[in-house]
N, C-alpha and C positions, 0 to 999 in steps of 0.2 A: 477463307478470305471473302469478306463482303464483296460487291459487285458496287460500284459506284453508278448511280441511277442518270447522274447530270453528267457525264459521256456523252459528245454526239452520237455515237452508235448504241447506244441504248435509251434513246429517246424516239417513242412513239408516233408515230407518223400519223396524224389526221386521214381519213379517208374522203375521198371527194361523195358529196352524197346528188341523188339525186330528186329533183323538186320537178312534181305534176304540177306547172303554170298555168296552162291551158288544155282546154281539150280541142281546141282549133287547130294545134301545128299535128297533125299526124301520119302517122307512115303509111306504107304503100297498102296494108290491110285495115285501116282507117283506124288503128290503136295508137291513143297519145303518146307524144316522145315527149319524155321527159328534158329537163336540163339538169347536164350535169357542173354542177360547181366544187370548189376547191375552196382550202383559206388560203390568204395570200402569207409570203414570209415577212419579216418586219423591214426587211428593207423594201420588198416592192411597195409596202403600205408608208414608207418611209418617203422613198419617192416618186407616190401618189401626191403625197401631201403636200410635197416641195410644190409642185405643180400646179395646187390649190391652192396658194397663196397669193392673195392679190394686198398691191402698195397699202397702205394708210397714207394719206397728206396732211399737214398740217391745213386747216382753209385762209388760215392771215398769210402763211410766209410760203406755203404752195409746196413746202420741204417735205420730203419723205418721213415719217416719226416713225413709222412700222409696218406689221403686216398683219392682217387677219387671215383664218384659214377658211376659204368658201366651201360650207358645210355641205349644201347641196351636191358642190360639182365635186366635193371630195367623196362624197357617197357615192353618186353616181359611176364614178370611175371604179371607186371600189368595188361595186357590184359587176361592171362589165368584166376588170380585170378577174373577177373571182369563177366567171362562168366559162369553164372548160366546153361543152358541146350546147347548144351548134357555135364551131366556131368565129366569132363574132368580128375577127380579121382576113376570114373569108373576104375575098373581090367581088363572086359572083355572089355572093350574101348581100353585102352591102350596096353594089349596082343595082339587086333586085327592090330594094326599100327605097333606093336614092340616098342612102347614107354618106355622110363623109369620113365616119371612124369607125371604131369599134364600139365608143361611146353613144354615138349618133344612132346606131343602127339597135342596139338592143334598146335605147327610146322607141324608135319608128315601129318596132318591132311588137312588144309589149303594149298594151292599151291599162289604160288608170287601174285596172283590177288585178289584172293578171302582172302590173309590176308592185302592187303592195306586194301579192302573194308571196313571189318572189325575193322580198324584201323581207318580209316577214319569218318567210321560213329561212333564208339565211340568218338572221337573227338567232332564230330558234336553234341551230344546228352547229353555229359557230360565234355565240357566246362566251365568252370566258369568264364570264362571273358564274353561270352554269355550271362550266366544265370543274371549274373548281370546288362549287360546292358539293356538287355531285362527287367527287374524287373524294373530301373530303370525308361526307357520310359513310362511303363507301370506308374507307382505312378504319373510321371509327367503331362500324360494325366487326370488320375483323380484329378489333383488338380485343 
């Protein structure tokens, strides 16, 4: 009897990877600590998004007509929420930056290079147009 693939329990579980940001944050033997990240699941990405949504007005009648999704602060979020260590809802984390979230604090935290990186290699690592094509090459050769 085949094995049905699309099971929750036999669907593969992403691994959280980890990304060399900087070589500024480092441990007690001055060796970089990396960060560790995660994909998020489609509901936290779901509402992320709710979150990111700010009104549209009409500008004659001043009426609500809809909503766009603010792409920056949907990004943003998504990347903090994606970052397992250091943890970014830390108190003493965030008092030490003068943060006020966990959003706040991975800005203050990061400087312009070290948050493409980060950006970049999340991209790279949790892609799904990737993961797909990659998956796909892969079945192709074993046929």
């Amino acid at each position: 009897m085949a094995v049905n693939p699309f099971l929750k329990q036999n669907k593969k579980e992403r691994k959280p990877i980890k990304i060399q940001v900087s070589d500024l944050f480092v441990d007690e033997n001055g060796k970089p600590v990396p960060f560790i990240l995660k994909i998020l699941s489609s509901e936290e990405a779901e509402d992320l998004k709710k979150e990111c949504m700010e009104p549209v007005f009409d500008p004659r009648t001043r009426r609500k007509v809809g909503s766009n999704l603010n792409q920056d602060e949907y990004q943003n979020k998504m990347l903090a929420k994606s970052v397992v260590y250091p943890d970014l809802t830390d108190k003493e984390n965030q008092k030490s930056w003068g943060a006020r979230d966990e959003y706040d604090l991975l800005f203050k935290m990061l400087d312009f290079q070290e948050r493409a990186t980060l950006l970049s290699e999340f991209d790279k690592n949790f892609s799904t147009s990737d993961t797909i094509a990659e998956d796909a090459e892969a079945e192709t050769k074993n046929e």
